[in-house]
C-alpha positions in Angstrom: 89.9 86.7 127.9 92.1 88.9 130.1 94.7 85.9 131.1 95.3 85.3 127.6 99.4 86.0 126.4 101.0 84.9 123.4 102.4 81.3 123.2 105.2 82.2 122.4 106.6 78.4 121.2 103.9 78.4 119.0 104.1 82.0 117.8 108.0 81.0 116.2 107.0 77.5 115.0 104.2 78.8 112.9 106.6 81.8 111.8 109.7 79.6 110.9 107.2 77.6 108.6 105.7 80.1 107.0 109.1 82.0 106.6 110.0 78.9 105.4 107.4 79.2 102.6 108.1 82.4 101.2 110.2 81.7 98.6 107.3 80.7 97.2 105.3 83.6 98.4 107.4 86.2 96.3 104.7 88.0 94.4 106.0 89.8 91.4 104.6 88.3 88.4 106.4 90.9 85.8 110.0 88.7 87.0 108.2 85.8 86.7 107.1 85.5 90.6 103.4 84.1 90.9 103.2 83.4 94.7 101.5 80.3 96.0 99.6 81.7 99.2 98.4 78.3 99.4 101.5 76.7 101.5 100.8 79.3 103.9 97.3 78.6 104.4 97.5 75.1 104.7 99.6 75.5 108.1 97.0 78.1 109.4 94.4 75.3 108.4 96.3 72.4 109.9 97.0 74.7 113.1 93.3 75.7 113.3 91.5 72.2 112.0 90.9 70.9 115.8 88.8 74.2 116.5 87.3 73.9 113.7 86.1 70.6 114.2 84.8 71.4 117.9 82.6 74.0 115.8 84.7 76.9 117.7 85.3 78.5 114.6 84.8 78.1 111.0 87.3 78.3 108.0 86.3 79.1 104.6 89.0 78.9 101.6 88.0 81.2 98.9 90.1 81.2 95.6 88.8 82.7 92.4 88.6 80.2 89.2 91.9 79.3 87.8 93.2 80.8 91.3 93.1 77.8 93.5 96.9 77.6 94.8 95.9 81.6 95.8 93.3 81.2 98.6 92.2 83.9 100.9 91.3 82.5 104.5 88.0 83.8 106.4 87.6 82.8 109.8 84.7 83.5 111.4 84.4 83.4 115.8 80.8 83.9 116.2 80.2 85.7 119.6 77.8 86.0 122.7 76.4 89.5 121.7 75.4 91.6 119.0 77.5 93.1 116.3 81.0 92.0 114.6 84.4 93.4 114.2 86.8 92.5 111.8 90.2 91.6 111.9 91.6 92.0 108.1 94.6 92.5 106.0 97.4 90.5 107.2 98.6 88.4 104.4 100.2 85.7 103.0 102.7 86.8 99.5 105.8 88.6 100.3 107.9 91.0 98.5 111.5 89.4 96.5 114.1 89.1 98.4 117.2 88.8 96.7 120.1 87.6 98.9 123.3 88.1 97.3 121.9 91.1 95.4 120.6 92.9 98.0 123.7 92.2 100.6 121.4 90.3 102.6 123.4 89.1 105.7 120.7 86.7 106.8 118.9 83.9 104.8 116.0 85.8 103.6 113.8 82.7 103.9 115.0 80.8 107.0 113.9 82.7 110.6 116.5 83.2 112.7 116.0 84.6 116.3 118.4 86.5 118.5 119.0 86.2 121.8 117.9 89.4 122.6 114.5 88.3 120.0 114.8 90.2 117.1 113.1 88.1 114.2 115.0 87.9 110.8 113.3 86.7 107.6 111.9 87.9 104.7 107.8 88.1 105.7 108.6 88.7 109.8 106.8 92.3 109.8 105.5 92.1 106.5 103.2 90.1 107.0 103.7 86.9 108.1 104.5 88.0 112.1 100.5 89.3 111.6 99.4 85.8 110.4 101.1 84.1 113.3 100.0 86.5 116.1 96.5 86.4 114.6 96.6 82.6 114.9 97.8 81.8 118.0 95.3 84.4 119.2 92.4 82.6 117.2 94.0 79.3 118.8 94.1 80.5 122.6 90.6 81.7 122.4 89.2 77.9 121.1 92.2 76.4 123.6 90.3 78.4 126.8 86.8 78.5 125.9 87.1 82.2 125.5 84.2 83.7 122.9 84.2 87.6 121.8 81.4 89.6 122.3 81.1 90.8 119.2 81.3 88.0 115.8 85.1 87.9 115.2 86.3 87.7 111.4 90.0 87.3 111.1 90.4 87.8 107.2 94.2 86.2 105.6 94.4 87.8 102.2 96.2 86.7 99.2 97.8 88.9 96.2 98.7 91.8 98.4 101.9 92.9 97.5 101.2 92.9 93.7 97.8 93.3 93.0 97.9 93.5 89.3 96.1 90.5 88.2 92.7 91.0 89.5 89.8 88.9 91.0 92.3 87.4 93.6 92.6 88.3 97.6 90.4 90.2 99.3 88.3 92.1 96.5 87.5 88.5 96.0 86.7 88.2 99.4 84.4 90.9 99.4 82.7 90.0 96.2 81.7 86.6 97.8 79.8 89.1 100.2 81.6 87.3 103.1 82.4 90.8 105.0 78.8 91.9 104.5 77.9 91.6 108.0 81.0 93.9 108.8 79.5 97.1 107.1 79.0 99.8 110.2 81.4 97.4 112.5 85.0 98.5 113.4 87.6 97.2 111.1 91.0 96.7 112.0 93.5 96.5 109.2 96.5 94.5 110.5 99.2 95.4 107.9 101.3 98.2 108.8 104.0 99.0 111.8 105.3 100.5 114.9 101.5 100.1 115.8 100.5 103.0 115.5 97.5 103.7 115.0 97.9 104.5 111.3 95.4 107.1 110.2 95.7 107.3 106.7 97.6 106.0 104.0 98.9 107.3 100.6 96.9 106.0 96.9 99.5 104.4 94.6 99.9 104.6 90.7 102.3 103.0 88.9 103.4 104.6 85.4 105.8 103.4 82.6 107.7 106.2 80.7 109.0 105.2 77.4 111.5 107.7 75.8 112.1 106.7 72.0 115.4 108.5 70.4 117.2 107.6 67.2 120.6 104.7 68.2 123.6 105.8 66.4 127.5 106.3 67.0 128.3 108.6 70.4 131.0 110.1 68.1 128.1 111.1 66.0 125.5 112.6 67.8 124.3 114.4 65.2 122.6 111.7 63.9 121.2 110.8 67.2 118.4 111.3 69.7 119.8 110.0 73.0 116.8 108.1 74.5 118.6 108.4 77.6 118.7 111.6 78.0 115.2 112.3 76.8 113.9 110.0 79.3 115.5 111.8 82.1 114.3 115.2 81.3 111.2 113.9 80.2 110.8 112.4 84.5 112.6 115.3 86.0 110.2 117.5 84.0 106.9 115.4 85.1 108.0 115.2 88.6 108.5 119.0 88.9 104.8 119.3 87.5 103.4 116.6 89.6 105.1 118.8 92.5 103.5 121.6 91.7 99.9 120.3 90.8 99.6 118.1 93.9 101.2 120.0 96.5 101.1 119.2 100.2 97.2 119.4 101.3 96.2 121.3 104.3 94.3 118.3 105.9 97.7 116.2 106.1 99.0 117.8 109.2 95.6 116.8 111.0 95.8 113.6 110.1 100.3 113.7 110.5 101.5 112.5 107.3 105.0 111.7 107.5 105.1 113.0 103.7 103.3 114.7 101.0 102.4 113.6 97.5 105.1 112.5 95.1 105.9 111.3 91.9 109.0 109.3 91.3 111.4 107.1 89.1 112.4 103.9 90.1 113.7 101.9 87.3 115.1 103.0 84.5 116.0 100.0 81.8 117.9 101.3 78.4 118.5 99.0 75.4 122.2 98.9 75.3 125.4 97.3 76.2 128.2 99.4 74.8 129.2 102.8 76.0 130.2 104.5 72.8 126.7 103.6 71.4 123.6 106.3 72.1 120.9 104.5 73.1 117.1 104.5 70.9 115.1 103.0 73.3 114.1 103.8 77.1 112.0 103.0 79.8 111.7 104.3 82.9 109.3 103.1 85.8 108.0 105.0 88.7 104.7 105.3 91.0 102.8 108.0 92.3 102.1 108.3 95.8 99.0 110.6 96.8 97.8 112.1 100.3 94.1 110.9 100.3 92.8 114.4 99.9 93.5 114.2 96.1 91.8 112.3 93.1 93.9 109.5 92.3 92.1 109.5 88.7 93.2 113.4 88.5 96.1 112.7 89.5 96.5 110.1 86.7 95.0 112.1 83.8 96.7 115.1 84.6 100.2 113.1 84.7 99.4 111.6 81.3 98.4 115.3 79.3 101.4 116.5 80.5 103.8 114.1 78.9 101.3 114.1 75.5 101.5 117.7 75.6 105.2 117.6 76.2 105.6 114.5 73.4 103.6 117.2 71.1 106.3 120.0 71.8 109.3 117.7 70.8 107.4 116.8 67.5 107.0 120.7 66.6 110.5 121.1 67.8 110.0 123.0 70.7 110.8 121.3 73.6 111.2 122.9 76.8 114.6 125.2 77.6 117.1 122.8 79.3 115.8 120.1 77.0 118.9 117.6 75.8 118.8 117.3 71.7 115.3 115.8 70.0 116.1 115.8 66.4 119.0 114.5 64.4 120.2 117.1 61.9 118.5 114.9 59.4 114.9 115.6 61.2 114.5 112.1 62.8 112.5 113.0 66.3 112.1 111.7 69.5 109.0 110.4 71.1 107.6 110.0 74.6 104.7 107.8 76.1 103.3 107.9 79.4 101.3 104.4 80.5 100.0 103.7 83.6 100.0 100.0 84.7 98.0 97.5 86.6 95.0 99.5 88.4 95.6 102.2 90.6 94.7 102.2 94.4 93.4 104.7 96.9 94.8 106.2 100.2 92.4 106.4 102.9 91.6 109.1 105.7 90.5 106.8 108.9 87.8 108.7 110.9 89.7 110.0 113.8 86.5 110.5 115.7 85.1 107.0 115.5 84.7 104.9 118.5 86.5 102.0 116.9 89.7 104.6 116.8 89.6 105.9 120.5 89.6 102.1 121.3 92.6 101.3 119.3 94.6 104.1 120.9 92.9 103.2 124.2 94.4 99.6 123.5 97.7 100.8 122.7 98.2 102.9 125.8 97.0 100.2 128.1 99.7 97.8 126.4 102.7 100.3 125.4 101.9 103.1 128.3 100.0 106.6 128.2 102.8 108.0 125.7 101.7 105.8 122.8 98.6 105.6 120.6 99.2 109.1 118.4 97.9 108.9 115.3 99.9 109.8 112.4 99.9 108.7 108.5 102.0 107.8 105.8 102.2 107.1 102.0 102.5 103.6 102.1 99.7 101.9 100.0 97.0 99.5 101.1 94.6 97.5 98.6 91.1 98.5 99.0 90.6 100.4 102.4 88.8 103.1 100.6 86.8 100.9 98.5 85.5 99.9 102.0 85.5 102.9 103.5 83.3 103.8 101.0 80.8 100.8 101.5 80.3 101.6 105.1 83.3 100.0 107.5 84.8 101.7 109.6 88.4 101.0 108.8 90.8 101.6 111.4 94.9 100.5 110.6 97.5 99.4 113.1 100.7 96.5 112.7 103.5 95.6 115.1 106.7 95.0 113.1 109.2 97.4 112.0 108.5 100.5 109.3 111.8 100.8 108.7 112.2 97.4 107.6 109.3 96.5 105.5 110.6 95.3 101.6 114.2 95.8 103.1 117.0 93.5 103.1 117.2 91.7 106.6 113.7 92.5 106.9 113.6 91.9 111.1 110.6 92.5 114.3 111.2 91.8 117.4 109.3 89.1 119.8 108.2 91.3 122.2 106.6 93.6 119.5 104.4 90.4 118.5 103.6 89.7 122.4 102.2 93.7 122.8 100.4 93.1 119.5 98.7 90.2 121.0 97.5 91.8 124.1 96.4 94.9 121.6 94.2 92.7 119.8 93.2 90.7 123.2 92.0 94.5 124.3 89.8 95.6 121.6 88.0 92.1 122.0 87.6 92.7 125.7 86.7 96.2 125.3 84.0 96.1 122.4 
């Protein structure tokens, strides 16, 4: 198992397909993006068939009904010893990419290598790079004879990156019971950066602010309510409460979150197209981001009586000081609605005292040198980990692209980040 080193010939011939794929692996279904994990699949299959075949390894292809173009992968190495460990999480949708919009100076769905082996293409860190390492690994071991210890499951998940129409990826997965046999085993989730290891991540929440005002003539305000406007105190207002009711948590500088809690606008859209007309209609989208030493379903409820009891305030006519206008001199009123969309997911706190963490970092510092392997967390969002947390695996994260490119334009990794990440993974096999 030792002499084992990424191929790297095959490593960029699986990539460039798969990159080549993800135009069809955008996931956003609100603009209309349904990914098809199943082109990425197939090449793992038709990479992996031979070894399946010898009875090496098996592949199972589990899509939910009506879900069969959005296949999960399990592959299962059974091993010469007892227990299992898990290798979970990389997967196969990508975020949009949106070339000309975005100022993208490389073909988002083309790879392109450097000389010096930096990796361009939408997918390289996020996730794809994972899916090719993990294969070529899974390859080399049937290529050389080589069986784990411990059962191997490498788990390829679909519906990742948008995980808002349910019953697909690996909830699926795990509803099939087929990581059962994982509960109590380590757990490594290979879907984050800079390797790590990644001890915690944030929850998510994503919420929809609508701001209703009264459309009139901006040379007549006072027959206006300037939905605009109302929105934006409205979200300034919420995130200054959600600042102050989920502060920064003692227990993040243990576990060396990058960040503390927030709350957030991203997207605002108004219903207008002239500038001398005072918009009616608002929304504005945003997400929560919470440490994992809060209740995301506080966190939710909380956020949602605050903008009723603020909507409750404008109807009265007593909105906050600062406030813009709420009523038109005629006594038409404003009105705002907080909504939170798709289901919400939880952060997780890794146990930083499991033997399946002190492995990881002893992995990391065998590989990258004794400087590496420090722990520290960030607010990112991962589907599930506390959900198996919860059921008994011991859930440990680490990834080997670039942090500072994942859902960026010119998203990029480097080769020789995927070759360390190989011998990472090649060292927790030897080593439990």
């Amino acid at each position: 198992m030792q002499s084992l080193a990424l191929n790297e010939k095959r490593f960029l011939d699986l990539l460039r397909r798969l990159v080549g794929h993800a135009r069809k692996l955008q996931n956003a279904p609100d603009a209309g993006l349904v990914p098809e994990e199943r082109l990425a699949a197939d090449e793992v299959i038709s990479l992996l068939r031979p070894h399946a075949e010898s009875g090496f390894l098996r592949i199972e292809s589990l899509a939910g009904p009506g879900q069969e173009k959005r296949p999960s992968l399990v592959i299962t190495v059974p091993g010469t010893g007892e227990g299992g460990i898990g290798f979970v999480g990389a997967h196969f949708d990508v975020v949009p990419a949106d070339e000309k919009a975005e100022g993208w100076t490389r073909d988002p769905f083309s790879l392109s290598v450097d000389p010096d082996g930096t990796l361009y293409g939408r997918g390289v860190t996020d996730c794809l790079g994972h899916v090719a390492v993990l294969t070529d690994l899974l390859a080399q071991m049937a290529e050389q004879k080589q069986k784990p210890k411990r059962t191997l499951k490498v788990v390829f998940i679909a519906n990742e990156e948008d995980a808002a129409i349910p019953s697909i990826g690996l909830d699926y997965v795990v509803s099939q019971g087929r990581l059962a046999d994982l509960r109590g085993q380590p757990v490594y989730w290979l879907d984050s950066a800079d390797f790590g290891p990644t001890a915690g991540t944030g929850g998510i929440a994503m919420w929809e602010l609508e701001a209703s005002g009264v459309t009139g003539h901006s040379g007549m305000p006072q027959n206006c309510v300037n939905a605009l406007e109302l929105g934006m105190a409205a979200t300034l207002a919420l995130a200054e409460f959600f600042r102050k009711a989920f502060p920064a948590h003692e227990n993040e500088q243990r576990w060396g979150f990058m960040s503390s809690s927030s709350l957030k606008a991203t997207v605002i859209e108004a219903v207008n197209n002239k500038v001398t007309k005072i918009p009616g209609s608002v929304k504005i989208r945003g997400d929560i981001r919470l440490t994992p030493f809060w209740e995301m379903g506080e966190a939710v409820r909380r956020s949602e009586e605050f903008i009723r009891g603020l909507n409750e305030a404008i109807l009265r006519g007593e909105p906050p000081p600062g406030f813009p206008t709420v009523a038109t001199k005629a006594g038409q009123k404003g009105a705002l609605a907080l909504r939170f969309k798709g289901r919400p997911m939880e952060g997780i706190a890794c146990d930083l005292d499991s033997p399946a963490m002190r492995t990881l970092v002893e992995a990391i510092r065998k590989v990258r040198g004794p400087e590496a392997g420090k722990p520290s967390s960030l607010t990112g969002s991962l589907p599930l980990v506390r959900d198996l947390q919860r059921q008994g695996f011991d859930v440990q994260i680490t990834g080997f692209g670039r942090s500072t490119w994942y859902h960026a334009p010119n998203e990029q990794a480097n080769l020789h980040e995927f070759r360390q990440g190989f011998e990472i993974l090649r060292e927790l096999l030897v080593r439990l």
